[in-house]
N, C-alpha and C positions, 0 to 999 in steps of 0.2 A: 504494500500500500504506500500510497505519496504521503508526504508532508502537509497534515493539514493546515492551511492560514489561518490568522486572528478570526474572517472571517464565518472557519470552520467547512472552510471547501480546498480541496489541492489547488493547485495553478493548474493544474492539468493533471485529470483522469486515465486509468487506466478502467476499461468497460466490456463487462463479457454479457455474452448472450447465448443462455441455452438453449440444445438441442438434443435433439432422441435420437442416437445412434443404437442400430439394433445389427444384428448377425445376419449375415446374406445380404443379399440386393438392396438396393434403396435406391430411392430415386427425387429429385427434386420435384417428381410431376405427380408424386400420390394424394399430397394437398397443398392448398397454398399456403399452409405455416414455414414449411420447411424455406418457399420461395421468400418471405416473408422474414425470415432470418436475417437472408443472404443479402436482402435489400435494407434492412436496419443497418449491419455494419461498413455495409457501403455510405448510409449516410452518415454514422460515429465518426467512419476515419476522415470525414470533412469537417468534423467540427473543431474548430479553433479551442474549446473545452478539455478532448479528449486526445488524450497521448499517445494510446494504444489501444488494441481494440482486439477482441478474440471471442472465440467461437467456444462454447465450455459443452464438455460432453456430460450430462447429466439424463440419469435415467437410460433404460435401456439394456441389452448386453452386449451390445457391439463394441470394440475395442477399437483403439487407434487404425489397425487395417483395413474395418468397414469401413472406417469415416473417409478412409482418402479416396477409398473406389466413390463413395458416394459428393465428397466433397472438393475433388479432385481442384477446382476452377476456384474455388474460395481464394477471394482476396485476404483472407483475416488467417491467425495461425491458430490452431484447435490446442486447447488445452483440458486439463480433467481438471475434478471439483477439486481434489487436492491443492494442486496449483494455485486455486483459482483464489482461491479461501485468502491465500497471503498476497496474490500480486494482485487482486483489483480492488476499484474504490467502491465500484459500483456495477450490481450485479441485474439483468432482465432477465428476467425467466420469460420465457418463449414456447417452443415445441416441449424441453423437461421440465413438469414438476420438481424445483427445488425441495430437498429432507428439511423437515422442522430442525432438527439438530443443527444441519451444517448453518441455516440459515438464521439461529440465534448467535453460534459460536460466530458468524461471520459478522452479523453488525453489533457484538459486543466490539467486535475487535474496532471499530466505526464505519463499517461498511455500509454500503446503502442499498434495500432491491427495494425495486420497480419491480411488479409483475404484469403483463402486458396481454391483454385478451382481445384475440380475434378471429374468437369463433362464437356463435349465438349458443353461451355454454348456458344462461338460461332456461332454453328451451331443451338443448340437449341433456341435462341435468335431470329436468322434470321427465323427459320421455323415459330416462334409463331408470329412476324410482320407480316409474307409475307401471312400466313393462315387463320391469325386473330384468334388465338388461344390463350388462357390464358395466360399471360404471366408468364418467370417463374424468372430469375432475374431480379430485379429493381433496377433503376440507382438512387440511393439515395440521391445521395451527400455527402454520410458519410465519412469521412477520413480516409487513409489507411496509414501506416506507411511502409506498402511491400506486393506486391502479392505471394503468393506462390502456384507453382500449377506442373503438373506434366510432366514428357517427354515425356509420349504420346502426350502432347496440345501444343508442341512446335512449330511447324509449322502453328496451325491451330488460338491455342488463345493468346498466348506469346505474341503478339503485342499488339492483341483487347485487352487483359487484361491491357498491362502495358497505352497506352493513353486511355482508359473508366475513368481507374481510378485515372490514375495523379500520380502513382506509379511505381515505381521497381517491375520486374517480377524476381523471384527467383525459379527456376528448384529446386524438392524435391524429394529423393525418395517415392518411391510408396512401401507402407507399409503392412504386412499382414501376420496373421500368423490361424494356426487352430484353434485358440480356441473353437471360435463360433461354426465351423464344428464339431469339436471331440463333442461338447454339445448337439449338433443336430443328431447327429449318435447316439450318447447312449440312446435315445431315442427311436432307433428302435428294432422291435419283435427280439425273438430270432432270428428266420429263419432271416433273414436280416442282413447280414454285410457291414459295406461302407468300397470298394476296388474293384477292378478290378477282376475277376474270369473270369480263362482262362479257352481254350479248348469247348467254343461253336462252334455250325457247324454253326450259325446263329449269324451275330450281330443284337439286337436293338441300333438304333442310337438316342441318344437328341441332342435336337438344343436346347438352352436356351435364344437365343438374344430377347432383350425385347421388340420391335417392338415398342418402344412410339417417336423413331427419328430414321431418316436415316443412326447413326452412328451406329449402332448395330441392324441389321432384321435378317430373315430367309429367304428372296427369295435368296445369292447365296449360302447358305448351302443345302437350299432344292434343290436347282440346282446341287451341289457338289454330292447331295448323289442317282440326279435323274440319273447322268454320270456313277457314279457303277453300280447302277443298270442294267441299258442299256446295260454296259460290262461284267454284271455278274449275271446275274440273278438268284442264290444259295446264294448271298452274306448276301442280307438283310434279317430281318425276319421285322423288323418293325420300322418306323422313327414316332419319337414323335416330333412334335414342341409345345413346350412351351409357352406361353404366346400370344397365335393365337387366343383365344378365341373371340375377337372384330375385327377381320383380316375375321373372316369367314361370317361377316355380310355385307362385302364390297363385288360389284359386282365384282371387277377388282383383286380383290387377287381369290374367288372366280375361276374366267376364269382362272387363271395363275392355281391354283394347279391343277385343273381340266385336264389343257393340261396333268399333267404329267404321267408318265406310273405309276409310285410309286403311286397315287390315281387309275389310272385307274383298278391297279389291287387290289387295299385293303390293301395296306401297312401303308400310309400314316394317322395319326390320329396329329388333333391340338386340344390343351389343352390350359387348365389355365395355373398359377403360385403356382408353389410347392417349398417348401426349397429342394434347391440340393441333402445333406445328407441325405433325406427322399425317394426324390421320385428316385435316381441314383441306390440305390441297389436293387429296386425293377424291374426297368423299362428298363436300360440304358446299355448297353454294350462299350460303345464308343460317344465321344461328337465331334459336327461337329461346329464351329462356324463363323464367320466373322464379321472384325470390319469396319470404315471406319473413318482414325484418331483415333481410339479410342482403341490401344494395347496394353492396360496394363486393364485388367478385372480378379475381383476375380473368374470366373466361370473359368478360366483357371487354376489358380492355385488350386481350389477345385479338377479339374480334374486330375493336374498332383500330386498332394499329397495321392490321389485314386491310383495313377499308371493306370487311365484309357486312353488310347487314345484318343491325341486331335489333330482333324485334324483343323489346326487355317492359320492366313495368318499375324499372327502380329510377329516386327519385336525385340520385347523386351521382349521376356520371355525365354533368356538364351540357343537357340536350342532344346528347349524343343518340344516335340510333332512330329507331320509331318505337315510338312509347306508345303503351297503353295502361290502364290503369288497375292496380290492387290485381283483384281476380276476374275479371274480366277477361273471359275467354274472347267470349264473340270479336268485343272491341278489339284484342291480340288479332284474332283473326283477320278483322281490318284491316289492324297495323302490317301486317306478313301480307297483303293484297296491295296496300298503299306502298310499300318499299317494293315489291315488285315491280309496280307501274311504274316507281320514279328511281328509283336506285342508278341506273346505269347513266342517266342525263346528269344524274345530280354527285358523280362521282368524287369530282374536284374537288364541291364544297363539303360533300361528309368528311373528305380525309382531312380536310385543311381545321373543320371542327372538330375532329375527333384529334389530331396531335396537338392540338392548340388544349385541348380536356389532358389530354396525355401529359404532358410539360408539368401540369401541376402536380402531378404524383411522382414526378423526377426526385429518386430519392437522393442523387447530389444535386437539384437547383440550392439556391440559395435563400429560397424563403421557408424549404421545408427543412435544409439543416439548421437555420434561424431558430425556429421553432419548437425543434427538438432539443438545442442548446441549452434555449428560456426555459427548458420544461426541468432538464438535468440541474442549471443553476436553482431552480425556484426548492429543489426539493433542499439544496443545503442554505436556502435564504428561510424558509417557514422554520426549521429547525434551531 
């Protein structure tokens, strides 16, 4: 640890950020925490605050060799708790649950965590009580110097979060930039470019929502895009839903896609889980999705960085796409009709809105390392 000043903060920080490293494969595209990581310490090691910056293995059983298969491209050097305990100031917990143990021993010694929440653990909480299902955060007991989480969960966990934990709830931007994507594009065959290509007489549609909680499924997309259909039936050539593959084993989703004309006539295929970059220029002409609470998702911005149409219903990504509203299938379906008519005419001006929305989640600009600075200085100015 630094030298703490009169005013009870270092000159500069040393700041780790946990991750779940486990045994076998891993991959930065299973969720967007893991992406979500990678783009916080890219913004740390800009801030004028912070010294050094590292990536702390916590939780897990992967050891130092999974982490370099999986973390090969990290800008930041990985360290374990041990380490972590004496060389930093200040600790985010991330992808791993920090131990109550190490996390007293650590801010007796004057350490500071941040625990950082960016997933609707809310909801996700409640469903695994009520279902009796795995749980997935655990109420530790471990001490929290301030929560930080994001303005999609403002309504939903901003509370749950600030009395679970006996903590400050601090709103952060929501951060992201290509990298990952552009690494996973170059990847592809020649024939294969990731970006939008106009001038089909046919869309194929993906739905990417991950169907493991209520906050993000494909029943009102596949609804959205069963409304075009119905109104149009030259529109679609084929709707993929993604990550359906344990949906088709259920009797009641089963009955549901069954009803619809989109199955009845052969359009409709549900798949696995593919990296966007991979399976979008192969497969995808246009992305359909729905959140619930949950409007700030990287598959949107993968989409509008594509320049692909996203027909979405979330209220914070800049005007970007064609919106429709809450649960409003029908209306979705409009919006998926209205972006086919205009999409291709209106090319230039989506992409130029949509990187212009993009730039603000630049997790090196300078008004989002700004901000992240004020948030680290504010925690040794209240103290």
């Amino acid at each position: 640890m630094n030298k703490v000043t009169k005013k009870g903060m270092p000159d500069r920080l040393n700041v780790g950020v946990s991750i779940y490293i486990r045994k076998g494969e891993q991959s930065l595209w299973e969720n967007g925490i893991f992406q979500n990581c990678l783009y916080l310490v890219m913004l740390l090691m800009r801030s004028p605050r912070v010294k050094a910056t590292y990536l702390v293995m916590g939780g897990g059983d992967g050891g130092p060799e999974d982490a370099k298969r999986f973390l090969a491209d990290s800008p930041v050097p990985l360290i374990d708790m041990e380490t972590a305990s004496t060389k930093l100031d200040l600790m985010i917990e991330m992808s791993a649950q920090l131990n109550r143990e190490w996390s007293v021993k650590f801010r007796e010694r004057g350490g500071k965590i941040v625990t950082m929440r960016v997933g609707n653990d809310y909801v996700i909480d409640i469903e695994r009580m009520v279902f009796n299902l795995q749980h997935a955060l655990l109420i530790s007991g471990a001490p929290y110097d301030e929560v930080w989480t994001l303005p999609e969960y403002e309504d939903s966990c901003a509370p749950y979060f600030e009395t679970l934990f006996r903590a400050p709830v601090k709103l952060m931007p929501h951060l992201w930039s290509p990298l990952v994507l552009d690494r996973e594009a170059a990847k592809l065959p020649p024939e294969f470019k990731f970006g939008y290509q106009p001038r089909r007489q046919r869309w194929r549609i993906g739905i990417f929502e991950p169907n493991v909680c209520m906050v993000k499924t494909s029943y009102i997309p596949l609804l959205a895009c069963e409304m075009a259909h119905r109104e149009n039936a030259d529109m679609i050539e084929r709707v993929y839903a993604y990550n359906t593959l344990k949906l088709k084993e259920h009797s009641a989703f089963v009955g549901f896609a069954q009803s619809l004309n989109l199955v009845k006539h052969g359009l409709a295929f549900f798949e696995g889980r593919f990296p966007f970059a991979q399976i979008v220029p192969r497969s995808v002409d246009a992305v359909v999705s729905h959140h619930w609470e949950n409007a700030q998702n990287y598959v949107y911005y993968e989409a509008l960085y594509g320049g692909y149409p996203l027909i979405h219903n979330s209220h914070l990504i800049g005007g970007c796409g064609y919106r429709y509203h809450d649960f409003d299938c029908e209306e979705g379906g409009h919006a998926l009709r209205r972006a086919f008519a205009e999409h291709d005419e209106n090319l230039d001006n989506y992409k130029a809105t949509a990187s212009a929305f993009l730039h603000t989640l630049d997790p090196e600009s300078e008004a989002n390392v700004r901000i992240y600075t004020e948030a680290i200085e504010s925690l040794y100015a209240r103290a």
